[in-house]
C-alpha positions as CSV (number, residue, x, y, z in Angstrom):
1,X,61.8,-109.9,-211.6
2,X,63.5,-107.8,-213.6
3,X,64.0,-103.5,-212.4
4,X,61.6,-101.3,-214.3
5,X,63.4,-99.1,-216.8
6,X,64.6,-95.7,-215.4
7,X,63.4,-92.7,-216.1
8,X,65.8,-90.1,-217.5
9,X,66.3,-86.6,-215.8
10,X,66.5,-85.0,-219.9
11,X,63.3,-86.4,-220.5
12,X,61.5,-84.8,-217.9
13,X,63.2,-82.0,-218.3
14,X,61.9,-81.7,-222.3
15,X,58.6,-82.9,-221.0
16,X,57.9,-80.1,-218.4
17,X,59.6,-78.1,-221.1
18,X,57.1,-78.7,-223.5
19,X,54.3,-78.6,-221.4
20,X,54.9,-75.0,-219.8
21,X,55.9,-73.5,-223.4
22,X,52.9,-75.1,-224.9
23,X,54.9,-76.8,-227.5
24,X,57.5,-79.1,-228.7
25,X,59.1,-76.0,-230.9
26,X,58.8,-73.6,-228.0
27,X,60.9,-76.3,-225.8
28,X,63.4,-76.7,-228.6
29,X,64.2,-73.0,-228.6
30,X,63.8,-72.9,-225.0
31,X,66.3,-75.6,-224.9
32,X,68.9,-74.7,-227.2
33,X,67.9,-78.1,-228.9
34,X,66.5,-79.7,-232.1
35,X,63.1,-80.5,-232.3
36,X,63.9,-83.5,-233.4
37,X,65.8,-84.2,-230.1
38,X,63.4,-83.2,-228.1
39,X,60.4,-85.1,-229.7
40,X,62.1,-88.2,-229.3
41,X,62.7,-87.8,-226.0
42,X,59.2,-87.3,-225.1
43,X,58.6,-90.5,-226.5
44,X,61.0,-92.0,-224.9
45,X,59.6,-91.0,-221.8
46,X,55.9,-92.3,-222.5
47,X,57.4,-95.6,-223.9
48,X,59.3,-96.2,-220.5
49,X,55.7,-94.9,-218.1
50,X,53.8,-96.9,-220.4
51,X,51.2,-94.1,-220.7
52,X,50.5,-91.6,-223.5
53,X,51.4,-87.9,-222.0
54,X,50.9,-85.6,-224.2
55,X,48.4,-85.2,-227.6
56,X,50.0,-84.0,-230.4
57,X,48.2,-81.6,-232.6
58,X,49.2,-78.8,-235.6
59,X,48.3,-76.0,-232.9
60,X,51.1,-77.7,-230.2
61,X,50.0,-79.7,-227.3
62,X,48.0,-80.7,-225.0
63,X,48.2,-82.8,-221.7
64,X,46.4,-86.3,-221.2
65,X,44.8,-86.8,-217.8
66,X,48.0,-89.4,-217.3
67,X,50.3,-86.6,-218.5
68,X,48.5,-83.6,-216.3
69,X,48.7,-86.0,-213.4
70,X,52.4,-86.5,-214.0
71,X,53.5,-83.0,-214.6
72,X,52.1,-81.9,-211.5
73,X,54.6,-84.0,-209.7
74,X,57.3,-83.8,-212.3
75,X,57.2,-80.1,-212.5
76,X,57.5,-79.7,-208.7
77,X,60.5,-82.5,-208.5
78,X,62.5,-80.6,-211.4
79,X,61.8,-77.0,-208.8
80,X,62.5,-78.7,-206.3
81,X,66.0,-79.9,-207.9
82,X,66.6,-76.4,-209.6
83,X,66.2,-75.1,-205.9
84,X,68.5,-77.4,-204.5
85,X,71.0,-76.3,-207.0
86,X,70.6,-73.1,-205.9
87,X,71.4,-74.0,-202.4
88,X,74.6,-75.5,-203.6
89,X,75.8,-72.8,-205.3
90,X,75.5,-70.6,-202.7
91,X,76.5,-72.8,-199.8
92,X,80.0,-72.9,-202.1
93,X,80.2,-69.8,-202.7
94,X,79.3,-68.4,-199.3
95,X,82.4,-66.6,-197.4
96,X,82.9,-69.5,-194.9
97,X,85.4,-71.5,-193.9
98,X,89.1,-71.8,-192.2
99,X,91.6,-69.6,-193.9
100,X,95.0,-69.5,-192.7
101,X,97.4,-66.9,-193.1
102,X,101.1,-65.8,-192.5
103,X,102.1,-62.4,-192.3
104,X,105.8,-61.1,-191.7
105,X,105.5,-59.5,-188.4
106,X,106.2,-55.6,-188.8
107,X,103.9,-55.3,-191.7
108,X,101.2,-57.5,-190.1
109,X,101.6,-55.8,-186.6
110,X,101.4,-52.2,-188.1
111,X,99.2,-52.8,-191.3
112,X,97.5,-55.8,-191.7
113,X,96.1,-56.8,-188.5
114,X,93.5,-54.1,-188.3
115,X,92.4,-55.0,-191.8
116,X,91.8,-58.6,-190.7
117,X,90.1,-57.6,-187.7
118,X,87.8,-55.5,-190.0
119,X,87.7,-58.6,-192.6
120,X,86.7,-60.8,-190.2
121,X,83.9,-58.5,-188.5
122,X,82.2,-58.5,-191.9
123,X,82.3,-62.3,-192.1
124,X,81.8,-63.5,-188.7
125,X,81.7,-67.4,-191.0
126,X,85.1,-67.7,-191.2
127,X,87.5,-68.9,-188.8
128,X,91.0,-67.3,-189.1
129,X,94.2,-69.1,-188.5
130,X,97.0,-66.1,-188.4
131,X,100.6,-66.2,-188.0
132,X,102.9,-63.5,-187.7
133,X,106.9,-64.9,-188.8
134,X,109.0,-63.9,-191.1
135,X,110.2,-67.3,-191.6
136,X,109.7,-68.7,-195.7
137,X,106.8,-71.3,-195.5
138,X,106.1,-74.2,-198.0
139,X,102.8,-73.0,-198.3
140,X,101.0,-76.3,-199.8
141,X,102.5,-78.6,-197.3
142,X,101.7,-76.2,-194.6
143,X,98.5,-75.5,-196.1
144,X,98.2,-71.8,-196.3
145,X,95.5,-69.9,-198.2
146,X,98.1,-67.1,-198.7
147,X,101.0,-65.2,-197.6
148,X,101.6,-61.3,-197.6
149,X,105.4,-60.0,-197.3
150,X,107.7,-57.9,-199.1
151,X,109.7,-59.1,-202.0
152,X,109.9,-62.4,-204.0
153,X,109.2,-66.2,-203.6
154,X,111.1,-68.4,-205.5
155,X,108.2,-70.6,-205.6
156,X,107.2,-69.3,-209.2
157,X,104.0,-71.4,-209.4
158,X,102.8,-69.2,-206.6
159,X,100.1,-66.6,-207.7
160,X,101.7,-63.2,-207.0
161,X,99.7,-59.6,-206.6
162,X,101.6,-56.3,-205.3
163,X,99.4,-55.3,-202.3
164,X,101.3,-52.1,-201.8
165,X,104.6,-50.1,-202.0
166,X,106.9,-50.0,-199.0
167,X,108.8,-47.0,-197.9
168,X,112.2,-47.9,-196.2
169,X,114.7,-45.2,-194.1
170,X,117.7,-46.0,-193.3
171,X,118.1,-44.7,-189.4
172,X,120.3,-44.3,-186.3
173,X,120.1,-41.7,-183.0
174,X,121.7,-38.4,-182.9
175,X,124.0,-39.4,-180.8
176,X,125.2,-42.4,-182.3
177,X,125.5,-39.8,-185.7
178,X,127.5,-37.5,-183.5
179,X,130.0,-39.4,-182.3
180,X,130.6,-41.5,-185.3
181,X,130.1,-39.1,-188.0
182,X,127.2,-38.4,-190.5
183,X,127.5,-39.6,-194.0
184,X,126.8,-37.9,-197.0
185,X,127.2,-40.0,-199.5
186,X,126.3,-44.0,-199.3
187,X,129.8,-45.0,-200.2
188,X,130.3,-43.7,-196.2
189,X,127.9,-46.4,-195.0
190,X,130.4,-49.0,-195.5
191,X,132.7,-47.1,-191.9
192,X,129.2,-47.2,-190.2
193,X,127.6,-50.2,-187.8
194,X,124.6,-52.2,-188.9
195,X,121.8,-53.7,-187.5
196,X,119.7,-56.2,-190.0
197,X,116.8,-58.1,-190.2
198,X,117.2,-61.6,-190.4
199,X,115.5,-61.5,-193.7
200,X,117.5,-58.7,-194.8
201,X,120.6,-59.3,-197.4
202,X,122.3,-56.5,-196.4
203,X,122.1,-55.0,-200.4
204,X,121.4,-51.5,-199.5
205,X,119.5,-49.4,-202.1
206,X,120.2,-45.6,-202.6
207,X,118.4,-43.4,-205.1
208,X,120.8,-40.9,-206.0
209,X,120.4,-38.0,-208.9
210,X,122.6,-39.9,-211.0
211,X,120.8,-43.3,-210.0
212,X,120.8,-46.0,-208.0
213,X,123.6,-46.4,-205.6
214,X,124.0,-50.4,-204.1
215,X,126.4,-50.7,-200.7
216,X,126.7,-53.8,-199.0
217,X,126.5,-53.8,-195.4
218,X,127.9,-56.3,-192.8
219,X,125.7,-56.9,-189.7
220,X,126.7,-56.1,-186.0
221,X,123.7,-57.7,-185.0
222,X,121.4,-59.7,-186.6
223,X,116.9,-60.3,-185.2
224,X,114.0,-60.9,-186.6
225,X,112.2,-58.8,-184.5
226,X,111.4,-55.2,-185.8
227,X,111.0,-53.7,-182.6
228,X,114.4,-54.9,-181.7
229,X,116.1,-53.3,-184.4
230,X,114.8,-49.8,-183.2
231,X,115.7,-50.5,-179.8
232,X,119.4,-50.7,-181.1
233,X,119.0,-47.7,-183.4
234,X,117.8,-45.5,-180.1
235,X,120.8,-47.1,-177.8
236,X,123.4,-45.8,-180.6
237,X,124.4,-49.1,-181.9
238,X,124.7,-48.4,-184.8
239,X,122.1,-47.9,-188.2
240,X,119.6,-49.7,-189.2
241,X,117.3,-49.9,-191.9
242,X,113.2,-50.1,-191.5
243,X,110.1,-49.6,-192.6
244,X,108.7,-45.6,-192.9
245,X,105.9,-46.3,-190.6
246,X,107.6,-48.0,-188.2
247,X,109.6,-44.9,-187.4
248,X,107.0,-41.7,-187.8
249,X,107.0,-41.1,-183.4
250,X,110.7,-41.6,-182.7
251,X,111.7,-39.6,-185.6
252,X,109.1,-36.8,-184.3
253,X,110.7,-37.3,-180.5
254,X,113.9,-37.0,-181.6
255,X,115.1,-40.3,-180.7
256,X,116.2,-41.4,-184.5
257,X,117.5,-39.4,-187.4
258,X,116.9,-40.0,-191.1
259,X,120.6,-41.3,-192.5
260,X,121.1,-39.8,-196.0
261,X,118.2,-37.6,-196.0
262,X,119.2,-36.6,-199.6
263,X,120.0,-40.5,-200.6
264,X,116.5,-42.0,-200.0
265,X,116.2,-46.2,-199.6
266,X,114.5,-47.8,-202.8
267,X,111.3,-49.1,-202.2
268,X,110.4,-52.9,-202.8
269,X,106.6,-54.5,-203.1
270,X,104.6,-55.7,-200.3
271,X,102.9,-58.6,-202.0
272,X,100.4,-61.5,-201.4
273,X,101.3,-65.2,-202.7
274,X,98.3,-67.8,-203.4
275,X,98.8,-71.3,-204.3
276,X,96.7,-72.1,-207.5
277,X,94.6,-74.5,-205.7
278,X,93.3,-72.0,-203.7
279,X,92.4,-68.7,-205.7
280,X,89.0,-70.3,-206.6
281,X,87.7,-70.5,-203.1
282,X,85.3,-67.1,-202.3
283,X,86.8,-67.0,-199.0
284,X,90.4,-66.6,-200.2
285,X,89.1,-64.3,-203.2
286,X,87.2,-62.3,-200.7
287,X,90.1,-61.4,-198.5
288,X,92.7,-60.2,-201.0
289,X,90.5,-58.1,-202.6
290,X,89.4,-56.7,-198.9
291,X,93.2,-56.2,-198.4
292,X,94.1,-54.9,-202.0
293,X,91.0,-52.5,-201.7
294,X,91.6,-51.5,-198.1
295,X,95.2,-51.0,-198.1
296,X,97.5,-47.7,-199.1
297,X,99.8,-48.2,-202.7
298,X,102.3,-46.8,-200.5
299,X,102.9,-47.6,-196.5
């Protein structure tokens, strides 16, 4: 025995259409369609239930007792579906989900981890997956949502925004300053010691009133830990350049001292870098623009 013919989902839809406009031209404007269209779909419909729905008349329409029987089913299914949809579209646009981030460590220890505390009080949905390293990441292999550090990627299909400026100051204790001398211009830094960050090419970058003044510096010692490099600075080491806010209570103590005060370090972007497959997702989209409207242009 053969199936009965199916019933199409645009038929119904011109048919409860039509009935709650009053009118075959009502439905077509309704619609966005021809009349024409949306005529023959109606007959389409009756031809496949077998049964007349609706009666035809100069003044619009009117409903059989077939036809009133099936649009009070019809009409609820097609709510029902429309309320469905609307289930769907929020459940995929909700804020929920894993998102997983990497942070270099200074700038997540001192500025970003409070924000994402705050971020994910307001979303108690989300499940965070947070690293703090300064290593470079393939970011779709390792399937981050984003990264947030200063400078470039040279992954140029990466999705770039500047987050924020960063201050730098070049530093080193008083009495590393006394004993070795305190330079004045940054042509001295080459006779000084230097501590650097691993990620840290050693191109030091001087404003100067007639520009910008570039010294390379070889390393004494070489980390990847911030904390380390201050701990250096304050045994006299040598100098060492970090970020400002790392550096606001020992330069208040007294245990470090601004190097070139009148030469200050350029200042590079702290940025955030999204794969393209992931800007889309509300959860992603949520947090940078927490971060970009909770964090300072300048830290």
């Amino acid at each position: 025995m053969p199936e009965p013919a199916q019933v199409d989902l645009l038929d119904i839809i011109s048919f409860v259409r039509v009935v709650e406009t009053g009118s075959i031209v009502s439905a077509a404007i309704r619609l966005g369609l021809a009349k024409s269209i949306v005529s023959r779909r109606i007959s389409r419909l009756e031809a496949v239930l077998g049964a007349q729905l609706l009666i035809r008349t100069p003044r619009g329409t009117t409903l059989t007792d077939v036809g009133r029987e099936y649009y009070a089913r019809a009409g609820g299914g097609l709510a029902e579906l429309e309320s469905a949809r609307e289930v769907v579209n929020k459940l995929t646009s909700e804020i929920s989900g894993l998102l997983r981030v990497q942070v270099q460590t200074a700038f997540g220890e001192y500025v970003i981890a409070p924000l994402l505390a705050e971020f994910a009080q307001l979303h108690p949905r989300i499940q965070f997956d947070i690293w703090f390293e300064d290593r470079r990441v393939d970011m779709n292999a390792e399937a981050y949502d984003l990264v947030i550090k200063p400078g470039s990627d040279p992954d140029l299909t990466l999705i770039t925004r500047k987050l924020a400026k960063i201050g730098w100051v070049v530093v080193a204790s008083p009495a590393y300053l006394d004993a070795q001398g305190r330079p004045v211009h940054p042509s001295d830094m080459n006779a000084h010691r230097a501590m650097l960050h691993v990620t840290d090419t050693g191109n030091w970058r001087f404003q100067g009133a007639h520009g910008s003044e570039h010294v390379q510096m070889s390393s004494e010692l070489r980390t990847d830990n911030g904390q380390m490099l201050l701990a250096a600075a304050r045994a006299g080491l040598g100098v060492a350049r970090v970020p400002k806010f790392m550096v606001e209570d020992p330069l208040m103590r007294g245990e470090l001292e601004v190097v070139l005060p009148a030469f200050p370090h350029e200042s590079d972007d702290l940025q955030i870098f999204i794969p393209p497959t992931r800007t889309s997702i509300a959860r992603v989209r949520a947090l940078v623009n927490f971060l970009y409207e909770k964090t300072d242009r300048e830290v």
